[in-house]
C-alpha positions as CSV (number, residue, x, y, z in Angstrom):
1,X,-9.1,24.7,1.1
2,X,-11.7,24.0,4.2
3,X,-14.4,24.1,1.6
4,X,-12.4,21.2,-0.5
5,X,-12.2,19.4,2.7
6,X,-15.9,20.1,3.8
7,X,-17.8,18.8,0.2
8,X,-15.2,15.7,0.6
9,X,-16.3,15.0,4.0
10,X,-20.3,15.7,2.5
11,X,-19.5,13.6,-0.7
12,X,-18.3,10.7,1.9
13,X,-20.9,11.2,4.1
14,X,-23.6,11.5,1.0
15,X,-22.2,7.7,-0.1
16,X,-22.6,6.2,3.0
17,X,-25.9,7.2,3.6
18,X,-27.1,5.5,0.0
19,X,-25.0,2.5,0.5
20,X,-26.7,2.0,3.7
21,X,-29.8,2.5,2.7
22,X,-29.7,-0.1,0.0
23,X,-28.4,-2.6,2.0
24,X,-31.0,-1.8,4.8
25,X,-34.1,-2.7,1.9
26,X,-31.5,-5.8,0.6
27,X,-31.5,-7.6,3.7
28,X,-35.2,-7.3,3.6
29,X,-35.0,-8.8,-0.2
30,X,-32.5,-11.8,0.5
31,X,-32.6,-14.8,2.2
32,X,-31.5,-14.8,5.6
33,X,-27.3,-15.8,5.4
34,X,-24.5,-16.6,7.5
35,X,-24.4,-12.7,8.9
36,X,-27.9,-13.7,11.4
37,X,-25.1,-16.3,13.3
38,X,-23.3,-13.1,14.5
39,X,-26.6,-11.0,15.1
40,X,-27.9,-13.9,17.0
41,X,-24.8,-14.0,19.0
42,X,-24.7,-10.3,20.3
43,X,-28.4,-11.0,21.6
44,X,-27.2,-14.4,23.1
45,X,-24.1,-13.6,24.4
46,X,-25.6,-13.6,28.4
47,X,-27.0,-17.1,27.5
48,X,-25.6,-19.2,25.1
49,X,-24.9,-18.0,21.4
50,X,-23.3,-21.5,20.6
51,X,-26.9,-23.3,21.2
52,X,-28.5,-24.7,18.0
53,X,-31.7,-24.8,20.5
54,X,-31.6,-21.3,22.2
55,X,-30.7,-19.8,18.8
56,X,-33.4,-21.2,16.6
57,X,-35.8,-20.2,19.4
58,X,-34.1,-16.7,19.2
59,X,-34.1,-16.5,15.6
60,X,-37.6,-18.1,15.3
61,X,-39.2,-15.5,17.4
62,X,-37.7,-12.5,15.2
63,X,-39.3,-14.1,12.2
64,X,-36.1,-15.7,11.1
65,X,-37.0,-19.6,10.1
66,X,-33.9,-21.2,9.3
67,X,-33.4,-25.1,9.5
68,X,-30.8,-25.7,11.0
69,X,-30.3,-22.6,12.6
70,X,-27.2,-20.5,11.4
71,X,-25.4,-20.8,15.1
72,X,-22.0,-19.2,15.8
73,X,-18.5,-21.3,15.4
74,X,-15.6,-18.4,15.8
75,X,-13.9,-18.8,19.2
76,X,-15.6,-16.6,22.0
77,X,-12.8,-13.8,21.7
78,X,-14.1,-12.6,18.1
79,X,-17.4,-12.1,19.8
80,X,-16.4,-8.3,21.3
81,X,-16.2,-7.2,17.2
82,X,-19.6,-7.4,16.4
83,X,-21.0,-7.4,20.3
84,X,-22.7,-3.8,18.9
85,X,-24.7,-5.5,16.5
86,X,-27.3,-6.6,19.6
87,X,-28.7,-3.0,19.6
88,X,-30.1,-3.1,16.5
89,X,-32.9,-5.3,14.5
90,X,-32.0,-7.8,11.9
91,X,-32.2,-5.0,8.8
92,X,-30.1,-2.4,10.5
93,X,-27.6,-4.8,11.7
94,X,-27.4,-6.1,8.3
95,X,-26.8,-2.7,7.0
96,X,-24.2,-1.6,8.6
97,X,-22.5,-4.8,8.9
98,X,-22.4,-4.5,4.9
99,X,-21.3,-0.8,5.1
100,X,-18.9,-1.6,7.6
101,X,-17.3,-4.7,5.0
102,X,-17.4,-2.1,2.6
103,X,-15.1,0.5,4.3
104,X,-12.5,-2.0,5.4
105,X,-12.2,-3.6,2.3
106,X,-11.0,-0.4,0.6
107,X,-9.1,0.6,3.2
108,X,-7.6,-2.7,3.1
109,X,-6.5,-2.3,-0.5
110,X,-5.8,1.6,-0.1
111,X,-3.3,0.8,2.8
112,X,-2.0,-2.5,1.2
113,X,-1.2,-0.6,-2.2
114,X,0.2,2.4,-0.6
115,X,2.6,-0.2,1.5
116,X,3.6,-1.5,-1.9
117,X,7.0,0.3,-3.6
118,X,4.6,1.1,-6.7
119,X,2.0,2.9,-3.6
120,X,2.3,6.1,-6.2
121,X,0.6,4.7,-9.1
122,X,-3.5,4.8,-9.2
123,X,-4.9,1.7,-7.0
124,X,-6.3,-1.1,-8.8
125,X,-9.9,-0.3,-7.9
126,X,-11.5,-3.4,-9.9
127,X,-9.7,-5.7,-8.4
128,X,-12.0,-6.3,-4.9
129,X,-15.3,-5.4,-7.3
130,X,-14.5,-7.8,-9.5
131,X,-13.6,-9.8,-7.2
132,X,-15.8,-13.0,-6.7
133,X,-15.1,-13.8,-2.9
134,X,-15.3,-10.2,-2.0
135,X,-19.3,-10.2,-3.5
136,X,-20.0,-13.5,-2.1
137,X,-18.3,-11.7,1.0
138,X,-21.2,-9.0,0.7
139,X,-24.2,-11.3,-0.2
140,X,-23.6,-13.7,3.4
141,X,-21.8,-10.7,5.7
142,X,-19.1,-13.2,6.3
143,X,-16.7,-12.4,9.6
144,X,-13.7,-13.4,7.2
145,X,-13.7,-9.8,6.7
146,X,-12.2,-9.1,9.4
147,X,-9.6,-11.8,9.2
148,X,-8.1,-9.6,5.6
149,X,-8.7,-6.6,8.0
150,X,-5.6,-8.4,10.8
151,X,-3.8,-9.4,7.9
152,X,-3.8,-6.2,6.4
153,X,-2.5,-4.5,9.7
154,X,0.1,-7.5,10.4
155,X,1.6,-7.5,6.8
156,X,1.9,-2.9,6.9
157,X,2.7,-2.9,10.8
158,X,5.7,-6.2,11.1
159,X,7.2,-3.8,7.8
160,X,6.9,-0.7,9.9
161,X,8.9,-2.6,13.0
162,X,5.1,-1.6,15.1
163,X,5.3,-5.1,16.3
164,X,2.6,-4.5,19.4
165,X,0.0,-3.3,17.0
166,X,1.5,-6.7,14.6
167,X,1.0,-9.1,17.7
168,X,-2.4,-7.6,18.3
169,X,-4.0,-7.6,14.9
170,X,-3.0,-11.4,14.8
171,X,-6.5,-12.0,17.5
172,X,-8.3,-11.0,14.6
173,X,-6.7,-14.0,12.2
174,X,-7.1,-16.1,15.2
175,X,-10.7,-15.8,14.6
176,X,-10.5,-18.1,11.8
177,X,-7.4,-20.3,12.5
178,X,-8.5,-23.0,9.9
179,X,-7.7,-21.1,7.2
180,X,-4.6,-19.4,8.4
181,X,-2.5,-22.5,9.5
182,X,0.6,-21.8,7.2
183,X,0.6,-18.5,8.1
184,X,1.2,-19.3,11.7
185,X,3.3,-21.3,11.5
186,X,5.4,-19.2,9.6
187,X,4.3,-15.8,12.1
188,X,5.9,-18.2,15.2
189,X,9.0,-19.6,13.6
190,X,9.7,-15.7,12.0
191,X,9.0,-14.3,15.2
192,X,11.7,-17.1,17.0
193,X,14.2,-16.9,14.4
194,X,14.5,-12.9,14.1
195,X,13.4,-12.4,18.1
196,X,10.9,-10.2,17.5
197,X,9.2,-11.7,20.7
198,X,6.8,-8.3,21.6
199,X,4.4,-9.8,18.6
200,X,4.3,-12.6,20.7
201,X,3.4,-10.9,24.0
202,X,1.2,-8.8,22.2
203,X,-0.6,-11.6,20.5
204,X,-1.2,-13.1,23.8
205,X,-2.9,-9.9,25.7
206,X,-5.0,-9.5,22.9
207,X,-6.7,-13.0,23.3
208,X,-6.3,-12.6,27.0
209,X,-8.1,-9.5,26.8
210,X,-11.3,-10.0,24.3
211,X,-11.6,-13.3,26.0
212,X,-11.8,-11.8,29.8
213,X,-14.6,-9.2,28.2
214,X,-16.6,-11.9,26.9
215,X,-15.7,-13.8,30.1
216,X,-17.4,-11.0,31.6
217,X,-21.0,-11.1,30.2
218,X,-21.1,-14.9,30.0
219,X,-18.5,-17.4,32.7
220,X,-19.7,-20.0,31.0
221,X,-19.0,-19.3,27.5
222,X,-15.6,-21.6,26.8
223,X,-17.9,-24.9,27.7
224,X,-20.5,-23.4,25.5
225,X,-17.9,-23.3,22.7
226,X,-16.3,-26.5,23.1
227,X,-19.7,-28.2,23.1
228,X,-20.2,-26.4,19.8
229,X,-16.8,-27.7,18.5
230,X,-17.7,-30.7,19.1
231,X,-20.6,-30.7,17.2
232,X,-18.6,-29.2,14.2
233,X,-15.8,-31.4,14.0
234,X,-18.1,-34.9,13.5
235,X,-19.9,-33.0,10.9
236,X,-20.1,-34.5,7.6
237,X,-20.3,-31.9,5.2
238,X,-17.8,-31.8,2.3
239,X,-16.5,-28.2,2.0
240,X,-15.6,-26.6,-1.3
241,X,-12.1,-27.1,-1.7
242,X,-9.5,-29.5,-2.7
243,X,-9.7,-31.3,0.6
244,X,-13.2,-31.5,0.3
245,X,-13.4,-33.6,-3.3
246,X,-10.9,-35.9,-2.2
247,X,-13.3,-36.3,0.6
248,X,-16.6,-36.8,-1.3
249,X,-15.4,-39.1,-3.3
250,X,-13.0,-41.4,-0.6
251,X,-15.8,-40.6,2.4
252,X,-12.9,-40.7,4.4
253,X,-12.1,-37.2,6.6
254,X,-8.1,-38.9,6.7
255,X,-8.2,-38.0,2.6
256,X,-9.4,-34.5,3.2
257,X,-6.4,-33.9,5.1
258,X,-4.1,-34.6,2.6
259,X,-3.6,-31.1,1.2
260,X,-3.3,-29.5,4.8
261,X,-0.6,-31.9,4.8
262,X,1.5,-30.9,1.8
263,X,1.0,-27.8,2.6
264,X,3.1,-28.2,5.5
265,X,6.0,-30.0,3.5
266,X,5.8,-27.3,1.3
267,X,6.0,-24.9,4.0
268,X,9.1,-26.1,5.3
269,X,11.4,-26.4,2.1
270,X,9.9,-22.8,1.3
271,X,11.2,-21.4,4.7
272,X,14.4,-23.1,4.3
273,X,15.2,-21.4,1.4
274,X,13.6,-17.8,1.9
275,X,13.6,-17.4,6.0
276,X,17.0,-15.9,5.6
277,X,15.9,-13.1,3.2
278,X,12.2,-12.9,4.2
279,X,9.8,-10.8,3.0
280,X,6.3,-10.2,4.1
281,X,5.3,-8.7,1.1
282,X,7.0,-11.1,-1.3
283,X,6.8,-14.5,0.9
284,X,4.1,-14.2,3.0
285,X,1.3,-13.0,1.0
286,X,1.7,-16.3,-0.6
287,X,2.0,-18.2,2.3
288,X,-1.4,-16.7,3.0
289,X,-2.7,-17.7,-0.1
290,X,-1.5,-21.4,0.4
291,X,-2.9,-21.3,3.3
292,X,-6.1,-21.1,2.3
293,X,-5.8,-23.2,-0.9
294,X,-4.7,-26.5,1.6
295,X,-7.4,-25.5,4.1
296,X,-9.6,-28.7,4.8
297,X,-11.9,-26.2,6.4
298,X,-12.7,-23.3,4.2
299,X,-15.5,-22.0,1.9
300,X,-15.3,-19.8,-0.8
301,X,-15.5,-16.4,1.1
302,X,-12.4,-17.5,2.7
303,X,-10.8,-16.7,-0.6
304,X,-11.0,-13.0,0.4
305,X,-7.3,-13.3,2.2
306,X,-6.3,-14.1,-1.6
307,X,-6.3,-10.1,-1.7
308,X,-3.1,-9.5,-0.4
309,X,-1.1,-12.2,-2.9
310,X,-3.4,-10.5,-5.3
311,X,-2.2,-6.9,-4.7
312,X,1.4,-8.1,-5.2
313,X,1.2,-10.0,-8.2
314,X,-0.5,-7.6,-9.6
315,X,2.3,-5.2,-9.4
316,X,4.7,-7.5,-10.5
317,X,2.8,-7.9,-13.6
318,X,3.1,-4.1,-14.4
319,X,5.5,-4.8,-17.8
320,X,3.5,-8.4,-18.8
321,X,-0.2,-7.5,-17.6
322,X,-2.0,-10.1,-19.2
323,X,-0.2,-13.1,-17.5
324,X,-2.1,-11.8,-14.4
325,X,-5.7,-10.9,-16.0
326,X,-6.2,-13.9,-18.2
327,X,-6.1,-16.3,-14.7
328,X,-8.0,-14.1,-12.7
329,X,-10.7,-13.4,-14.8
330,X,-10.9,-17.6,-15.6
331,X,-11.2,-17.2,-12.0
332,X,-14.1,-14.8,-11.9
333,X,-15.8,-16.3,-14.4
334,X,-16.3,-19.6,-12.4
335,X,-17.7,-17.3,-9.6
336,X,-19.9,-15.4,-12.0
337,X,-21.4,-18.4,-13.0
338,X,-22.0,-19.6,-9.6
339,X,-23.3,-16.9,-8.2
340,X,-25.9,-15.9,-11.5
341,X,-27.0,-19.5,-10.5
342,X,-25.9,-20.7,-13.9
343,X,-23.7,-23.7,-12.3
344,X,-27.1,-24.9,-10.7
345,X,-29.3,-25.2,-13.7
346,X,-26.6,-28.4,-14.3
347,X,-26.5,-29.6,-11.1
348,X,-24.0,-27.8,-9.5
349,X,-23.7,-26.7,-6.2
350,X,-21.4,-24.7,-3.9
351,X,-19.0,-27.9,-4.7
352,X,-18.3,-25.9,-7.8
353,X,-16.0,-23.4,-6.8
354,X,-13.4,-26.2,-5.1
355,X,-11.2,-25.1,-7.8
356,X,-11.1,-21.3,-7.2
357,X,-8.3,-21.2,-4.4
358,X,-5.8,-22.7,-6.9
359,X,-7.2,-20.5,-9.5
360,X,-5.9,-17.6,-7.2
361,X,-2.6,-19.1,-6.8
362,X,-2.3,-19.9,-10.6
363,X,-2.7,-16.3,-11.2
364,X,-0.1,-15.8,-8.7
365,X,2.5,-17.6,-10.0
366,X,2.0,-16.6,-13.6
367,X,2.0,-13.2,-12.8
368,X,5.3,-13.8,-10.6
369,X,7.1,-15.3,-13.2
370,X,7.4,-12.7,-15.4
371,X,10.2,-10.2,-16.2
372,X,9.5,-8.0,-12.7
373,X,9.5,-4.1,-13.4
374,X,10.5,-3.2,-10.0
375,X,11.5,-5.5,-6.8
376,X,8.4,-5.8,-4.0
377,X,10.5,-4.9,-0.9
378,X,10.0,-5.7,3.1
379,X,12.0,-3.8,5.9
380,X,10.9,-7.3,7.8
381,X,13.9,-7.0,9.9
């Protein structure tokens, strides 16, 4: 038996090692991406890591040449999770940054599956490979990673009644608020309605806490960030997403707000017909997913918290298969194209994928509405 145990824990080790390796000599290969913002950061952090000045100059003088320089956004309490990428050079980093996205995205879907009433049967492997915001995920070394990684813990934890590890994943969604509105909203009016008020409390210690670290190594860090804000919000980039083409075409940021805004009316008729029964699994999954597809402020590695819907729909679909794999891989194939380049030789850029959220949630529904072969289940309260 040890033996077993021992060529598992070599086989494991054997894979790492390669994976790492190859990512080492690809971030040599690829253009610099949106990762260098959070390596830039743990070298910044006693200065200023929001500075477009200070981090071209930092990025410059590593032989990173970037215009405009890829500069940090998240709020300053995500900056503890990735504070160990300062003691390493831009390659290394880059490595095990990408190892590291590897690992928690199956052990994302390993835990999400396995908290699923169908956890028994084999887990659908191809789903995050063939999954278009999960490579896009891997080619940038997005921190929206780590968002699935809270959500993950939030959706298995609030069904396990662990509702201090629940309250303290949620600093990790709170990285990326933008795309998670719904979702609070509904995590707040849940937590009222069934008093569950520890997620609250231990919501609020874990911000309190990452933010008195950071604190810590920089006092002036929250100016540093709301000067950075600043800069963001009168920026006048149209973002990929539904939001986004109303946008382009009006040139009006009021327009690009009108899907964050039905998404709210949609929200509440939802919750006043399922708050009494809720389910994490069956309910809020798809909140999450709505949340993303209404996001004004989203691109498409965002689409990565689709995942969880994903997982769910997918076992719904067990009896009527193909009502979930025709959608998704439409889906896919509008990624593949994109990311083969194949969208650019017409003229298309990232604008392309606006569409993909609510290709997600298509697939969602279609696989939802067929005849279900066994009930997805929450022990929510």
């Amino acid at each position: 038996m040890w033996i077993r145990k021992l060529l598992t824990v070599l086989l494991i080790l054997f894979v790492c090692t390669i994976l790492l390796i190859a990512a080492y000599m690809a971030a040599g290969a690829l253009p610099v991406q949106d990762f260098a913002q959070y390596w830039s950061a743990a070298h910044l952090i006693k200065q200023n890591p929001y500075s477009p000045e200070v981090v071209a100059h930092f990025q410059n003088s590593q032989g990173i040449h970037v215009n405009p320089p890829l500069v940090l956004k998240n709020p300053p309490w995500t900056i503890p999770t990735f504070l160990f990428l300062g003691l390493f050079s831009y390659p290394v980093a880059f490595a095990l940054w990408t190892l590291l996205t590897l690992l928690i995205l199956i052990g994302c879907l390993h835990a999400m599956w396995q908290g699923l009433p169908n956890g028994a049967a084999p887990t659908p492997i191809f789903l995050p490979l063939l999954f278009g915001p999960a490579v896009v995920q891997f080619m940038l070394g997005q921190w929206t990673i780590l968002v699935l990684l809270g959500i993950a813990i939030f959706l298995i934890a609030v069904e396990r009644r662990q509702d201090w590890i629940a309250g303290a994943s949620l600093v990790l969604v709170l990285g990326k608020p933008h795309v998670a509105l719904l979702f609070f909203l509904v995590v707040a009016i849940w937590t009222v309605r069934y008093k569950r008020w520890r997620i609250f409390i231990s919501a609020t210690l874990a911000v309190v806490f990452a933010s008195l670290l950071v604190g810590l190594l920089n006092p002036h860090v929250w100016a540093q960030f709301a000067a950075r804000t600043a800069q963001v919000v009168h920026e006048t980039e149209s973002y990929p997403n539904i939001g986004g083409v109303l946008y382009r075409f009006s040139s009006a940021h009021a327009l690009g707000l009108i899907p964050q805004f039905v998404g709210v009316i949609w929200l509440v008729f939802y919750l006043r017909k399922h708050l009494k029964d809720w389910s994490w699994w069956n309910h809020g999954t798809l909140v999450i997913l709505c949340s993303v597809v209404v996001s004004y402020y989203s691109y498409p590695y965002d689409e990565i918290l689709a995942l969880p819907a994903l997982l769910v729909a997918f076992a719904r679909s067990r009896t009527k298969r193909r009502l979930f794999l025709i959608p998704f891989f439409i889906t896919n194939l509008g990624y593949a194209l994109y990311i083969t380049n194949v969208t650019a030789r017409f003229g298309f850029g990232y604008m392309f994928l606006w569409w993909t959220a609510s290709g997600w949630l298509v697939t969602v529904i279609l696989a939802s509405s067929g005849r279900l072969n066994e009930t997805v289940e929450s022990a929510a309260y």
